[in-house]
KEKE-3310 file (N, C-alpha, C; in steps of 0.2 Angstrom, whole numbers, plus 5000, padded with zeros to 4 digits):
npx = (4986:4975:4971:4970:4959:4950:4950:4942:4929:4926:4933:4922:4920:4911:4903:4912:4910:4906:4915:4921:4909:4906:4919:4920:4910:4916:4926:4921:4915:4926:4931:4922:4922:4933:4940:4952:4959:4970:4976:4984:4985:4969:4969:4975:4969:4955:4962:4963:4951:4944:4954:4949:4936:4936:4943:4933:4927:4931:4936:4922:4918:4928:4924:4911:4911:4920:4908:4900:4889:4889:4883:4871:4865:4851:4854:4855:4858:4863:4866:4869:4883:4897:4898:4911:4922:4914:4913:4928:4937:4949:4953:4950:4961:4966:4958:4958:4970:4970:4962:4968:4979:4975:4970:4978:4987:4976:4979:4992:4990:4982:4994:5003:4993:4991:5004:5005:4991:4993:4988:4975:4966:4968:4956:4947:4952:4957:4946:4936:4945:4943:4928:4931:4939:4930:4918:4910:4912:4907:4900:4889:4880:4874:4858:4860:4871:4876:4866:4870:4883:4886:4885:4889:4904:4905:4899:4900:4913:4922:4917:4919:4931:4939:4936:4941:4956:4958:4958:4961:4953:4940:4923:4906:4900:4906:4901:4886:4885:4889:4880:4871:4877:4876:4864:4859:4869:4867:4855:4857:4864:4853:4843:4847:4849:4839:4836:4843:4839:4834:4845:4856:4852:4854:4869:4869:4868:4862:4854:4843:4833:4830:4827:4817:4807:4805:4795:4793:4807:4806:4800:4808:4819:4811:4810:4825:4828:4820:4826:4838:4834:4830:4841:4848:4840:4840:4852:4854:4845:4848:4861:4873:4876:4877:4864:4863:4866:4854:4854:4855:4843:4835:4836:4824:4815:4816:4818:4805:4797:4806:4803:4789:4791:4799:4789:4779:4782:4792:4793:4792:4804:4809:4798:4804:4818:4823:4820:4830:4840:4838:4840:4855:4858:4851:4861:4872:4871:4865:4877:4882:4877:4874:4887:4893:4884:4890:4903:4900:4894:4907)
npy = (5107:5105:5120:5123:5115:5122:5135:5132:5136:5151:5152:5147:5134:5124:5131:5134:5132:5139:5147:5139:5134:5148:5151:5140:5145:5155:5150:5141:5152:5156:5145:5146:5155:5156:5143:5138:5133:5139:5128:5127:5140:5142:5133:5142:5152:5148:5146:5158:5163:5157:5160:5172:5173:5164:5175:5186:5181:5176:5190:5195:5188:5189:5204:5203:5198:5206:5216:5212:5207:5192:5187:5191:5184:5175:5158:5149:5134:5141:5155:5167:5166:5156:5156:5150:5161:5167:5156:5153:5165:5167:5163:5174:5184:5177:5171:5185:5188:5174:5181:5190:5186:5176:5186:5192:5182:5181:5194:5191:5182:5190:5201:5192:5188:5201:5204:5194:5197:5213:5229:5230:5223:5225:5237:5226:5220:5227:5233:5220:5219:5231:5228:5215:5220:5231:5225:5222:5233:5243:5242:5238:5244:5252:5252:5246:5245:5235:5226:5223:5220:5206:5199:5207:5205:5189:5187:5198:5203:5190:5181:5186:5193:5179:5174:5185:5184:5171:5174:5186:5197:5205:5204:5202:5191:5186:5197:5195:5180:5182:5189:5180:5173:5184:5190:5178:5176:5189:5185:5176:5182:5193:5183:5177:5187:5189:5182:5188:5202:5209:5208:5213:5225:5231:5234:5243:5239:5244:5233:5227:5220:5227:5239:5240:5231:5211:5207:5218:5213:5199:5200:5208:5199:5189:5195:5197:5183:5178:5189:5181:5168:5178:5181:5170:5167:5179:5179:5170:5171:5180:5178:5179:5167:5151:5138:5129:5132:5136:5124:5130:5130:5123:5122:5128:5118:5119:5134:5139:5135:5140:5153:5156:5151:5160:5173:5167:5165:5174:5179:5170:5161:5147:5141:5143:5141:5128:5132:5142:5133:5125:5138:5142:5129:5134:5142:5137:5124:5132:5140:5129:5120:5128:5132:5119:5117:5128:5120:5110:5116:5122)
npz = (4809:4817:4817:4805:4801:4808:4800:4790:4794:4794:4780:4775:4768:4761:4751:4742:4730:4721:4715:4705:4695:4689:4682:4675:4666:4660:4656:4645:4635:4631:4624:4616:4606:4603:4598:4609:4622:4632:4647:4657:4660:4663:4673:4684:4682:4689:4702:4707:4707:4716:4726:4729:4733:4746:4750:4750:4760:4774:4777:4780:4790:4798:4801:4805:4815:4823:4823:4832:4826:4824:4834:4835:4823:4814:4812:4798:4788:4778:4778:4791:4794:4797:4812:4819:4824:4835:4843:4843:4850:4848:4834:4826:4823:4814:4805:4799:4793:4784:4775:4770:4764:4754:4745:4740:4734:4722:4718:4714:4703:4696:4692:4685:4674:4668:4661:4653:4643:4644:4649:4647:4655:4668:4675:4678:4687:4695:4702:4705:4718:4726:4727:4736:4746:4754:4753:4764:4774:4770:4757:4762:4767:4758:4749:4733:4730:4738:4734:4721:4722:4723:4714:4702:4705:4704:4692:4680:4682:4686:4675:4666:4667:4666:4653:4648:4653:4646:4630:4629:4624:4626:4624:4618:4620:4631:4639:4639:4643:4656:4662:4666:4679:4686:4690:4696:4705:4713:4717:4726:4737:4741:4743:4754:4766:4770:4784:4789:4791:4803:4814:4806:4805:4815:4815:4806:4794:4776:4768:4754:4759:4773:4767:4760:4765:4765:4759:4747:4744:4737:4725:4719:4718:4712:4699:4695:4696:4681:4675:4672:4665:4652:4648:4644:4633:4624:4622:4614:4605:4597:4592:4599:4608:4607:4601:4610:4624:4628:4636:4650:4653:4658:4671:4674:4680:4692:4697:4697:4708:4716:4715:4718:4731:4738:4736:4744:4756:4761:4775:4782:4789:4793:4783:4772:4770:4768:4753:4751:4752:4736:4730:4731:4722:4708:4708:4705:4696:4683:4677:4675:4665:4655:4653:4648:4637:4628:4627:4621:4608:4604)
capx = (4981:4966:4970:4969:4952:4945:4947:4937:4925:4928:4934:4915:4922:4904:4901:4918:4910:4903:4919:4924:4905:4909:4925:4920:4907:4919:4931:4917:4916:4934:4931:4917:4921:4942:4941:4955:4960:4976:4972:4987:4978:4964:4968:4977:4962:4954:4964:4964:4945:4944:4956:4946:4931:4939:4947:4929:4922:4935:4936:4917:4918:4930:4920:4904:4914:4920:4905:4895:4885:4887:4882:4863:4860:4847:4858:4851:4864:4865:4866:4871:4891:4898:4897:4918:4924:4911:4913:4932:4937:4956:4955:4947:4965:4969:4953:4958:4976:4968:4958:4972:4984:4972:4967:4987:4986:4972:4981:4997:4988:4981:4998:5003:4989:4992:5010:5003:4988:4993:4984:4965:4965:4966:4951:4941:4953:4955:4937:4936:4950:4942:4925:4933:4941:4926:4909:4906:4915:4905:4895:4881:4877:4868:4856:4858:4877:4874:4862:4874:4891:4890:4885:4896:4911:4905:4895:4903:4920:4925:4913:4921:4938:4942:4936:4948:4962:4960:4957:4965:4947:4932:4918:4899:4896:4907:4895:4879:4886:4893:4873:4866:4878:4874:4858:4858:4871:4863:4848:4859:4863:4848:4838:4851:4848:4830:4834:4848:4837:4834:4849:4859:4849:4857:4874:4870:4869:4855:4851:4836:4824:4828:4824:4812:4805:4804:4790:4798:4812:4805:4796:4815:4822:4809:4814:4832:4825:4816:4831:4844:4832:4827:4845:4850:4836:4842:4858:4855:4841:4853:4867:4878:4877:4876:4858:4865:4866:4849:4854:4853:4834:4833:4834:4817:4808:4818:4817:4798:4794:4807:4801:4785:4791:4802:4783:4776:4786:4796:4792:4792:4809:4807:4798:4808:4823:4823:4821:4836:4845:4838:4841:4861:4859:4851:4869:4879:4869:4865:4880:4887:4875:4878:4896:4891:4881:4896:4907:4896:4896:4915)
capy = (5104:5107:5126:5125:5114:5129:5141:5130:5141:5156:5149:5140:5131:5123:5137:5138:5129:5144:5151:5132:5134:5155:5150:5136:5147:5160:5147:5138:5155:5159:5140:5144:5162:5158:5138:5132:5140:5136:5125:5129:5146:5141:5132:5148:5158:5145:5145:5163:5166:5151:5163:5179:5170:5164:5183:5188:5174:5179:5194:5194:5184:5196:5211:5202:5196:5213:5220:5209:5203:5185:5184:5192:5183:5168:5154:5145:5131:5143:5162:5170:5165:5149:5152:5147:5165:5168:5149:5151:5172:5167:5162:5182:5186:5171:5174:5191:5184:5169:5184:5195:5181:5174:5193:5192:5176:5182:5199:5191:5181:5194:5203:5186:5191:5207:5202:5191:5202:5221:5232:5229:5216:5230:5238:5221:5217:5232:5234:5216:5219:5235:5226:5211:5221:5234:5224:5222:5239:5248:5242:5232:5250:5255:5244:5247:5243:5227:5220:5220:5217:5200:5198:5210:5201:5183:5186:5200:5200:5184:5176:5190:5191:5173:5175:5189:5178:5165:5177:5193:5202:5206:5201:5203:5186:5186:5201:5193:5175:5186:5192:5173:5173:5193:5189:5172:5178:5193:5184:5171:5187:5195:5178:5175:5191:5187:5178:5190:5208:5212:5208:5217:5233:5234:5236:5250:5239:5244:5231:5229:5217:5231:5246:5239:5225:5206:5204:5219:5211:5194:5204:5211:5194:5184:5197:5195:5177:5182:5191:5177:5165:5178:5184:5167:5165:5184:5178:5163:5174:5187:5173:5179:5162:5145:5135:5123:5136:5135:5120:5133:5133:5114:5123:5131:5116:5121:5139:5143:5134:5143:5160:5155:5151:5169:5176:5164:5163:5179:5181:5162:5158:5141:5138:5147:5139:5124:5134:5144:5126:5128:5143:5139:5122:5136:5145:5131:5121:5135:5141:5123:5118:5130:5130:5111:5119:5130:5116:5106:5120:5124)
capz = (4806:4818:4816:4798:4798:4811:4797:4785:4793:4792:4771:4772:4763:4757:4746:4738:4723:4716:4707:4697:4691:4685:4679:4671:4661:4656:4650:4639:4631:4627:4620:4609:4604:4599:4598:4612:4629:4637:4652:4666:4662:4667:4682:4687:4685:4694:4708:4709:4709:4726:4733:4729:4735:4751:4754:4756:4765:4777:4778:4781:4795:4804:4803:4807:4824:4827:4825:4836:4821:4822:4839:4835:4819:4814:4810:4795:4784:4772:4783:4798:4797:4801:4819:4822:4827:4840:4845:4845:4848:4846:4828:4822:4820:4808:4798:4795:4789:4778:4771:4767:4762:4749:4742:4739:4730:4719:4714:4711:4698:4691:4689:4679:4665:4666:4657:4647:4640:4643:4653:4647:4661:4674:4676:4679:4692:4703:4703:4708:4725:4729:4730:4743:4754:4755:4756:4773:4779:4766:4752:4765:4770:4753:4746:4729:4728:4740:4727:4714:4720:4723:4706:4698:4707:4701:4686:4677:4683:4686:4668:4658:4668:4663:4643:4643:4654:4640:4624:4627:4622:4627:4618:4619:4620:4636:4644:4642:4647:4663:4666:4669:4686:4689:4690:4701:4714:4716:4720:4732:4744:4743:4747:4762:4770:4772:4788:4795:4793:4810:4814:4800:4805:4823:4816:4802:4786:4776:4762:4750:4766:4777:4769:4757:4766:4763:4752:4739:4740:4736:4719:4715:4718:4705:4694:4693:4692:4678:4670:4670:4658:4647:4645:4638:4627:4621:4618:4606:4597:4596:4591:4604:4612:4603:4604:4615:4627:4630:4642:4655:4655:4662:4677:4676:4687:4701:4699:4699:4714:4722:4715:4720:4737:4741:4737:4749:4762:4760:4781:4788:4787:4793:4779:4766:4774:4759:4744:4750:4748:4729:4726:4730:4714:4703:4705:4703:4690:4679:4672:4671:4661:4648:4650:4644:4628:4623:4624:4613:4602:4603)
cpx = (4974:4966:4968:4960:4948:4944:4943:4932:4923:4929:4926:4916:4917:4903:4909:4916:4905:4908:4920:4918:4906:4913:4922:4914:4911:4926:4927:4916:4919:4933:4930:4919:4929:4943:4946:4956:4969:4974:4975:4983:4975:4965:4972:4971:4956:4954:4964:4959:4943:4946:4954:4941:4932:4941:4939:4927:4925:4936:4928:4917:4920:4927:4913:4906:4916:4914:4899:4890:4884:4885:4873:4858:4856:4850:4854:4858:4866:4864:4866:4878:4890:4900:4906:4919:4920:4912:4920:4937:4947:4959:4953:4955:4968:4965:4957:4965:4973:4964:4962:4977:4979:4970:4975:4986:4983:4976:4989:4997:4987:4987:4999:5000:4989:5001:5010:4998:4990:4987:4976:4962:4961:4959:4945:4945:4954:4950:4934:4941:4946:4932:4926:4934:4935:4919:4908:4906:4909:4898:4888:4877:4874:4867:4858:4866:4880:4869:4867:4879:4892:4888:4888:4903:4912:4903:4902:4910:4922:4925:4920:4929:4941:4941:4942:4956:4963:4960:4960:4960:4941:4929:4912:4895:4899:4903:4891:4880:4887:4886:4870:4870:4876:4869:4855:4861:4870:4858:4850:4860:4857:4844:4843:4853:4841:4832:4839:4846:4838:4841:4857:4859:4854:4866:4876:4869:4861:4853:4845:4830:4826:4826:4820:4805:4807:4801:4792:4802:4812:4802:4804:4820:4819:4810:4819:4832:4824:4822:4837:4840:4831:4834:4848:4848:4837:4847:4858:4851:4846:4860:4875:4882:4874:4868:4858:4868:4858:4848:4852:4847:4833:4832:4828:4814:4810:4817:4809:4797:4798:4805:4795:4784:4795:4796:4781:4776:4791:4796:4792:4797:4811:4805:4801:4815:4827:4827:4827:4845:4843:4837:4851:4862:4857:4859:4874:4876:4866:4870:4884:4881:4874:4885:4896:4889:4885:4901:4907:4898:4903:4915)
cpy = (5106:5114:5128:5122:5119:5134:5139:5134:5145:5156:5149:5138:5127:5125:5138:5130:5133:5147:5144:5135:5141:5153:5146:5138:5151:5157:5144:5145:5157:5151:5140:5150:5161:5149:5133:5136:5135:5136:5127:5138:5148:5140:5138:5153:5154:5145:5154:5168:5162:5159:5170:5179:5169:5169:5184:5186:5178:5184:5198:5193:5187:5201:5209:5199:5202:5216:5218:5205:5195:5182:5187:5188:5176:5165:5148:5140:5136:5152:5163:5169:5159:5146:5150:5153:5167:5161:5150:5159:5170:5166:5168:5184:5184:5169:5179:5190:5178:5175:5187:5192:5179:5179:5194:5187:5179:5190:5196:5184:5184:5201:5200:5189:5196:5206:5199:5194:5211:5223:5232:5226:5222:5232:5232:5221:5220:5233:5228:5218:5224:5229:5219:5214:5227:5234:5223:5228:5244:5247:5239:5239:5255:5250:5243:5243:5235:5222:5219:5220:5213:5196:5200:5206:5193:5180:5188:5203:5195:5181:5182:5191:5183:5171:5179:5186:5174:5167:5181:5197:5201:5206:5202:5197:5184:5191:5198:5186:5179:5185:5186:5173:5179:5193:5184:5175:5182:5193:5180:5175:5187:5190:5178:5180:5192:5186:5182:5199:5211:5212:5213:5223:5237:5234:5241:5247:5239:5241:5230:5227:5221:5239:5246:5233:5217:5204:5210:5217:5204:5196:5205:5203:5187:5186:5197:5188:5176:5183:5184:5173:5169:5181:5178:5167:5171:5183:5173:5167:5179:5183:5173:5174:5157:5143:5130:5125:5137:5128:5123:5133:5127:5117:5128:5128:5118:5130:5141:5140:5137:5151:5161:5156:5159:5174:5174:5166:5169:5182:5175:5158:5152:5137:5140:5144:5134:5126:5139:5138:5125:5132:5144:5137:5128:5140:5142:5129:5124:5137:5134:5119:5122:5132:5122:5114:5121:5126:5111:5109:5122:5117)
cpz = (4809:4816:4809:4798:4802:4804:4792:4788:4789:4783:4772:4764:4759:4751:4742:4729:4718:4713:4703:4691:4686:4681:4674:4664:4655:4652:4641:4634:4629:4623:4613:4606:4599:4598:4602:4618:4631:4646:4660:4668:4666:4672:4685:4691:4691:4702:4711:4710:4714:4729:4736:4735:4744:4757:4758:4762:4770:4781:4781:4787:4800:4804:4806:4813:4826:4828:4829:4833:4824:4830:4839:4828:4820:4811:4805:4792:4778:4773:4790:4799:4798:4808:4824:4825:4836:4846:4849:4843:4844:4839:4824:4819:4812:4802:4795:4790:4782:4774:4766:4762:4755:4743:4739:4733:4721:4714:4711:4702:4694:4687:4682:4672:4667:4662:4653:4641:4640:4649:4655:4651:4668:4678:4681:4686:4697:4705:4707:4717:4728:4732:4736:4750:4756:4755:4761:4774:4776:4761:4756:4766:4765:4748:4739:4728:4732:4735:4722:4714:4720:4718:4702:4701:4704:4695:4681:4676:4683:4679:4663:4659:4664:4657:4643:4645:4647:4634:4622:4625:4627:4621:4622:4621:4630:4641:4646:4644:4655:4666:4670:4678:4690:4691:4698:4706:4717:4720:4726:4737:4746:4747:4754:4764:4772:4781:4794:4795:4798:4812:4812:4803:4811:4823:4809:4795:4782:4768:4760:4755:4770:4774:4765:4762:4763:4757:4745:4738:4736:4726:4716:4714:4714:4698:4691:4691:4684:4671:4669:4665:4651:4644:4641:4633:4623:4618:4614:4601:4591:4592:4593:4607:4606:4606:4612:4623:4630:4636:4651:4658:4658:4669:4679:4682:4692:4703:4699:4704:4720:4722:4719:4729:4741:4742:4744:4756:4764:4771:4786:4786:4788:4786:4771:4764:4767:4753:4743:4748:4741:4728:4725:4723:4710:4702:4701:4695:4683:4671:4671:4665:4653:4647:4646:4637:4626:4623:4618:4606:4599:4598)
residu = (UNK:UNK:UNK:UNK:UNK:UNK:UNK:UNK:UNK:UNK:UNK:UNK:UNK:UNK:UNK:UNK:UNK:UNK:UNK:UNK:UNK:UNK:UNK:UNK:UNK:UNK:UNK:UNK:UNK:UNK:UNK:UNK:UNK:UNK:UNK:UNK:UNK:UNK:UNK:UNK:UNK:UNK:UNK:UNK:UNK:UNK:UNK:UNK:UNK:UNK:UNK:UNK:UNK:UNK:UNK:UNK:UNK:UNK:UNK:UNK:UNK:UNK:UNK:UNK:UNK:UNK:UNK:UNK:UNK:UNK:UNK:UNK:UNK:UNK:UNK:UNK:UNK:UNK:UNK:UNK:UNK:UNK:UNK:UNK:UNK:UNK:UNK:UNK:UNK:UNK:UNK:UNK:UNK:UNK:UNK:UNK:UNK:UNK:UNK:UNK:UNK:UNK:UNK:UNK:UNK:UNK:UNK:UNK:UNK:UNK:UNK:UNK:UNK:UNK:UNK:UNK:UNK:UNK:UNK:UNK:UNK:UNK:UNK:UNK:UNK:UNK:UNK:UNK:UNK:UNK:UNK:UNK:UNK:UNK:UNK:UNK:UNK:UNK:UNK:UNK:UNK:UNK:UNK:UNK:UNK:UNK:UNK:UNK:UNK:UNK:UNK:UNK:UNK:UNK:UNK:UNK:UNK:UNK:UNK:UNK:UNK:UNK:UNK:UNK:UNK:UNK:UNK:UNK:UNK:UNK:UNK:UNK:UNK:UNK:UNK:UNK:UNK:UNK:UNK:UNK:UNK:UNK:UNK:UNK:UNK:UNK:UNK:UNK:UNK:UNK:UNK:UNK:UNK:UNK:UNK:UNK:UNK:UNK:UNK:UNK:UNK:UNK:UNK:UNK:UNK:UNK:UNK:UNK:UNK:UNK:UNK:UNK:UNK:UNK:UNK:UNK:UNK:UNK:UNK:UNK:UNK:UNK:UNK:UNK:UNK:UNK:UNK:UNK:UNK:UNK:UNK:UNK:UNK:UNK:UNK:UNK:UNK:UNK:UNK:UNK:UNK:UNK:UNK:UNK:UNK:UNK:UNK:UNK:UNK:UNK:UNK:UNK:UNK:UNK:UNK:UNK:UNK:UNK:UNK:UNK:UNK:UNK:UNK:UNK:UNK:UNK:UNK:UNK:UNK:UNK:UNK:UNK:UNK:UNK:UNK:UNK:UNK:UNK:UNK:UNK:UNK:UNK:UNK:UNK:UNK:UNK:UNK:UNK:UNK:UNK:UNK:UNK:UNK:UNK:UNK:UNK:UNK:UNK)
# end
């Protein structure tokens, strides 16, 4: 038992309530789009976007303790690592295992609905496995594929994985639902590597605040801001997405003062420190509040 709560690290387990909310977008679509979902299902897929999640976390943690990382970055609540492996070097092996072990989980899930739907599953889910096991080793070291895997992994894999989990298709309405999270967790990296640049730099990874600076990335990261409201509001004009759908935008008042503040602040991470704790709630409370409006509308 203590060894298991050391790797709640390593998990950060904090943060492991950003797949229910994905999930629970992409189910509210297969709701509205086909009228019912099968629940063990769900809790499957569930359980198999945690363990996805998990992998990296994980897997993360080990290469940022091999490569010395987590002993130069700036330690905020919400960036720099969770600080256990450097604390306690013994447990590196037992990360790399809980990584592996959970990336296992996840794929033998994804066999499961591959027997249940056929092969169209595929694509989404190798593409998902190759991005776990090769974002740190690889993907950190070109900005462009670092901006958008950790939003391709949770937006448009996960949202549109678990419509086609519960449906058997792909649907248009399950793409531009996918975009609201592509949009936000894109922006949740980008914003939490503000505080770990220099850092980053001195083991070769070259994302958007180090080879753009702060303040571009803070203009790329009101943008994608930017993009996830108007993709809702595209999608009900469009009738993609139901009215009730539009609950997503409840979370404007918290997103302009943080947009505002990434401008601001994009260099005083101290004071920036905050709206990285809402910019986390726009992840979460976004898409649960239009998986709420599609359930309405279901």
């Amino acid at each position: 038992m203590p060894k298991f709560k050391l790797l709640l690290g390593p998990m950060r387990a904090p943060f492991l309530v950003l797949p229910p909310a994905c999930v629970l977008l992409g189910v509210s679509i297969a709701a509205w789009t086909h009228g019912s979902v099968n629940v063990w299902r769900a809790i499957l897929i569930l359980i198999g976007s945690i363990a996805a999640h998990i992998s990296v976390n994980a897997m993360n943690e080990y290469f940022d303790f091999r490569s010395g990382l987590d002993f130069r970055t700036m330690k905020t609540p919400f960036s720099g690592g969770s600080g256990t492996l450097p604390a306690r070097p013994e447990m590196a092996r037992a990360a790399l295992a809980t990584g592996m072990i959970s990336l296992a989980i996840t794929g033998l899930i994804g066999l499961y609905l591959l027997t249940v739907w056929g092969w169209a599953l595929l694509p989404l889910g190798l593409l998902g496995m190759v991005v776990i096991v090769i974002y740190t080793t690889w993907l950190t070291q070109n900005w462009i594929l670092c901006l958008i895997a950790p939003g391709l992994g949770f937006g448009t894999l996960m949202v549109m994985g678990t419509a086609f989990g519960l449906s058997g298709e792909y649907t248009w309405t399950a793409f531009l639902g996918s975009l609201v999270p592509f949009f936000l967790v894109s922006n949740l990296l980008l914003l939490n590597q503000f505080p770990d640049a220099e850092a980053d730099r001195t083991v070769g990874r070259r994302h958007l605040p180090i080879v753009a600076g702060r303040r571009t990335s803070a203009i790329v990261y009101d943008l994608f801001l930017l993009a996830t409201y108007l993709t809702i509001i595209v999608g009900v004009v469009s009738k993609l997405l139901p009215a009730w759908s539009l609950l997503g935008l409840l979370t404007l008042p918290l997103a302009v003062p943080t947009a505002l503040a990434a401008l601001r602040y994009a260099d005083n991470m101290p004071k920036l420190a905050p709206y990285m704790g809402f910019n986390i709630l726009l992840n979460i409370t976004t898409p649960v509040l239009m998986a709420i409006g599609l359930f309405i509308a279901a």
